[in-house]
C-alpha positions as CSV (number, residue, x, y, z in Angstrom):
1,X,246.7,34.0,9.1
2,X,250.0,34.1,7.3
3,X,253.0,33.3,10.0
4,X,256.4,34.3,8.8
5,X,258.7,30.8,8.9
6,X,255.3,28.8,9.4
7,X,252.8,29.4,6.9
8,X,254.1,31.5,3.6
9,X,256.0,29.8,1.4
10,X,259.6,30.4,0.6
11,X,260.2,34.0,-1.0
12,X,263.0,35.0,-3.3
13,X,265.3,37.8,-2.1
14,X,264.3,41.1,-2.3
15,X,260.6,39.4,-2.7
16,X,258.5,41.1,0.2
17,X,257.6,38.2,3.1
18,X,253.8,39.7,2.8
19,X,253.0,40.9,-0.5
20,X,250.1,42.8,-1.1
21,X,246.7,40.6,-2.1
22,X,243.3,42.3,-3.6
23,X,240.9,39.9,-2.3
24,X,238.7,40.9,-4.6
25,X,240.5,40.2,-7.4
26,X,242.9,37.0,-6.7
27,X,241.2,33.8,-7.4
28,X,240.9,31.9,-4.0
29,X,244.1,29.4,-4.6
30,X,246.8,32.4,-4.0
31,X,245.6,31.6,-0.4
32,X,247.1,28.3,-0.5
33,X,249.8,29.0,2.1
34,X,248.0,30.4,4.2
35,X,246.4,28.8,7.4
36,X,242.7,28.3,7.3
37,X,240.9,27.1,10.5
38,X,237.6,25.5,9.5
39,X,236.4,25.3,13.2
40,X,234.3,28.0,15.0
41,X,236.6,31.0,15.6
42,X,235.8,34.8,17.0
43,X,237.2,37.8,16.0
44,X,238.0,38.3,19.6
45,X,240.6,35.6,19.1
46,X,242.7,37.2,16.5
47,X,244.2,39.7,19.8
48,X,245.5,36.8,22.0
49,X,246.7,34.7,19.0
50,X,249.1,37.9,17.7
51,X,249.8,38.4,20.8
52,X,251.4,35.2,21.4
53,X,252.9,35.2,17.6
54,X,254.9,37.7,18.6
55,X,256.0,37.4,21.7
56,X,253.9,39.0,23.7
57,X,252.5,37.3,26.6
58,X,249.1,36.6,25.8
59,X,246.5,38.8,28.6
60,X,244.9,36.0,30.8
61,X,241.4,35.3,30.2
62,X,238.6,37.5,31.4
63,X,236.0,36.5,34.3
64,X,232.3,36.7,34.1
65,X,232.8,39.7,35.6
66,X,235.6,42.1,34.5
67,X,234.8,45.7,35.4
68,X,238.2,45.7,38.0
69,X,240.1,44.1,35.6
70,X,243.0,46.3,33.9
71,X,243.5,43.7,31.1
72,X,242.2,40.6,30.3
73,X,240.9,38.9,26.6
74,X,237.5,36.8,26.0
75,X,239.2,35.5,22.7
76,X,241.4,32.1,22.3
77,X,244.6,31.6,21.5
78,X,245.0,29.7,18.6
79,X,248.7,30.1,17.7
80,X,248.9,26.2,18.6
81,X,247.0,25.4,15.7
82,X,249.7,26.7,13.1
83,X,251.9,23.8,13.9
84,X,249.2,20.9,13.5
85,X,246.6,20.5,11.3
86,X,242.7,20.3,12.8
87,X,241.5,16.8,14.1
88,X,237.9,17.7,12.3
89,X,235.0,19.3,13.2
90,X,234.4,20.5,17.4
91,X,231.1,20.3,18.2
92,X,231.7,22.1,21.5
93,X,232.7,25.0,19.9
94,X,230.6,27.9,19.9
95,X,231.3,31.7,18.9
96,X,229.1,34.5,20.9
97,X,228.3,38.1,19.6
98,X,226.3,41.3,20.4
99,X,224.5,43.8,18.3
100,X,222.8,47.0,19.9
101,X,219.6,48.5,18.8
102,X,217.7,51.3,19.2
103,X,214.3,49.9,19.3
104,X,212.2,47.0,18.5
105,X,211.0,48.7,15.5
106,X,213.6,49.4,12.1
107,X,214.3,53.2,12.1
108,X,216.8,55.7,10.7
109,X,219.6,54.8,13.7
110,X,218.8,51.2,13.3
111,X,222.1,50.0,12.2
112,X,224.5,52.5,14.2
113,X,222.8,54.0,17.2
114,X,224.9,55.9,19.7
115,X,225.8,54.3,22.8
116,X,222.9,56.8,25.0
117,X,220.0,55.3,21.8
118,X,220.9,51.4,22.7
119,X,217.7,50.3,24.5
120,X,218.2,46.4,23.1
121,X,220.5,44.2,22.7
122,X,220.7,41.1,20.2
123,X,223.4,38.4,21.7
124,X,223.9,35.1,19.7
125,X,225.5,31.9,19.7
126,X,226.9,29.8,16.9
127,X,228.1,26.3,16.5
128,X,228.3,24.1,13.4
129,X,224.3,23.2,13.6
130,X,222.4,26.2,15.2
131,X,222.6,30.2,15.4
132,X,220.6,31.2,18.4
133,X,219.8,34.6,19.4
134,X,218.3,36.9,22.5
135,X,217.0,40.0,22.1
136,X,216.9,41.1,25.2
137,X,216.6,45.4,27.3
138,X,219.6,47.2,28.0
139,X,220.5,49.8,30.2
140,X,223.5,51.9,28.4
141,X,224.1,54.2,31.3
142,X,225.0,50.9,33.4
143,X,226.3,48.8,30.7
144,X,223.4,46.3,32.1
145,X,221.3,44.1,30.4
146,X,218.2,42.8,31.7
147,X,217.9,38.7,31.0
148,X,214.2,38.4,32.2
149,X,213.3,41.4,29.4
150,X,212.8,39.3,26.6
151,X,212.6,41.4,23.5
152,X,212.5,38.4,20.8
153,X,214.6,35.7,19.8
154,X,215.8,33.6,17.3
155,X,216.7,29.9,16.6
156,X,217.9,28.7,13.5
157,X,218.8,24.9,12.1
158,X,221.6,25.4,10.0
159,X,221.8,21.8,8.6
160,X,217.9,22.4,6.9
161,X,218.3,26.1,6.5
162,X,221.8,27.1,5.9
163,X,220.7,30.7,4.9
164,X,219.1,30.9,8.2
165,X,215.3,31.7,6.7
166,X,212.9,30.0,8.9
167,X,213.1,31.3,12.5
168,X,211.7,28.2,15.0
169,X,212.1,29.9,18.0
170,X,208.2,30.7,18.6
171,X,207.5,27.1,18.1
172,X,209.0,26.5,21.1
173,X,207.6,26.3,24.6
174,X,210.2,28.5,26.9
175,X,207.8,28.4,29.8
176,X,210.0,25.3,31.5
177,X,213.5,26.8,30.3
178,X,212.3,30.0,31.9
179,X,211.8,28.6,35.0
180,X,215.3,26.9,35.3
181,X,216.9,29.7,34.2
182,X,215.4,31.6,36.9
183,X,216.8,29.1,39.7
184,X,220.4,29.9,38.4
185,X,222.5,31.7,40.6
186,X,222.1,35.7,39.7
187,X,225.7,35.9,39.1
188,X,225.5,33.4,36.2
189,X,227.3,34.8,32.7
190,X,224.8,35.7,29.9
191,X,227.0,33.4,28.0
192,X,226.6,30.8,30.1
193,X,222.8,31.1,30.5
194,X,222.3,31.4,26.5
195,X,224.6,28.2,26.2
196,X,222.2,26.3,28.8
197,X,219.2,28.0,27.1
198,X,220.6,26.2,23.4
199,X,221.4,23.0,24.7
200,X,217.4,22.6,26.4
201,X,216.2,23.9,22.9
202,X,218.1,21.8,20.6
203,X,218.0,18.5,22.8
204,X,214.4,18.5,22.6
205,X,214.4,19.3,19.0
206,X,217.0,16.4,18.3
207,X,215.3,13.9,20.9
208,X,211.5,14.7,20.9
209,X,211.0,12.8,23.8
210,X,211.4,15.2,26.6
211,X,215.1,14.8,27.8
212,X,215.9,17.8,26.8
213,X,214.8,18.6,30.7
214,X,218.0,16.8,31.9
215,X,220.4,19.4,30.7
216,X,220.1,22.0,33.1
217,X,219.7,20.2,35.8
């Protein structure tokens, strides 16, 4: 992010406040007066943090559900974090995505299926240690997905396999998670239940001793 009065440095007159930069080109100090957050961050929170820069008043945050809402953001502002530098690394922080598919199976619409082809949907969370992922049936005339219709999934140790290569989420026995997760209220976020779902997972893998059971109690 470059804020004007915050994070460029001093320009001579008639020098533009936000010259043009070939990222592709520039070696990686020119970005030395910029502000780099090292923390998890979503794209989604680029919206409410511009907002805010410039005056606007940020929209409030979305609820779980949103359908009656006219605006509202799922992103963060972060304008706060211009004016101080980061305390170090958040563990708490985690960063959620989607990606539709057409099928379980690669084919030609794979990568960019129209809204009426999505029959799946990948969700994912990422912190600093693990990216976990959820396959799971959607319904793109409703907008629905269906959390019981498990396509696949994927749990990743980012600490032994930064380049995310060996995929541990079949070694794991969901049969107890799957039975907690079904005594959650219906009206419980996918977010939150994926969240839930990654904390039983990684507890048992950090512990090994079976208190990974305590977390969603």
């Amino acid at each position: 992010m470059f804020v004007p009065g915050v994070t460029p440095a001093s320009s001579w007159p008639g020098e533009p406040t936000f010259p043009f930069i070939d990222v592709l080109s520039k070696p990686e100090h020119i970005f030395t007066n910029a502000k780099v957050i090292r923390n998890v961050v979503e794209l989604v929170d680029v919206f409410p943090t511009v907002s805010n820069m410039t005056g606007i008043p940020t929209p409030q945050c979305c609820p779980d559900v949103s359908l009656q809402v006219e605006l509202c953001t799922e992103g963060r502002n972060l304008a706060y974090t211009f004016h101080q530098k980061e305390s170090g690394k958040n563990a708490e922080l985690i960063a959620f995505s989607q990606y539709p598919r057409p099928a379980d199976a690669p084919q030609n619409n794979s990568d960019l299926p129209d809204l009426q082809d999505i029959k799946v949907m990948g969700y994912s969370l990422r912190d600093w240690d693990y990216r976990y992922t959820l396959w799971l049936g959607f319904n793109p005339r409703s907008f629905q997905v269906n959390v019981s219709d498990v396509h696949g999934g994927e749990l990743y140790m980012l600490a032994d396999d930064p380049g995310q290569d060996k995929n541990i989420y079949s070694d794991l026995d969901h049969s107890m998670m799957m039975k907690k997760m079904a005594r959650l209220p219906h009206d419980v976020s996918l977010w939150t239940r994926m969240r839930l779902q990654l904390y039983y997972h990684t507890a048992g893998l950090k512990t090994n001793t079976g208190k990974a059971d305590e977390v969603l109690r």
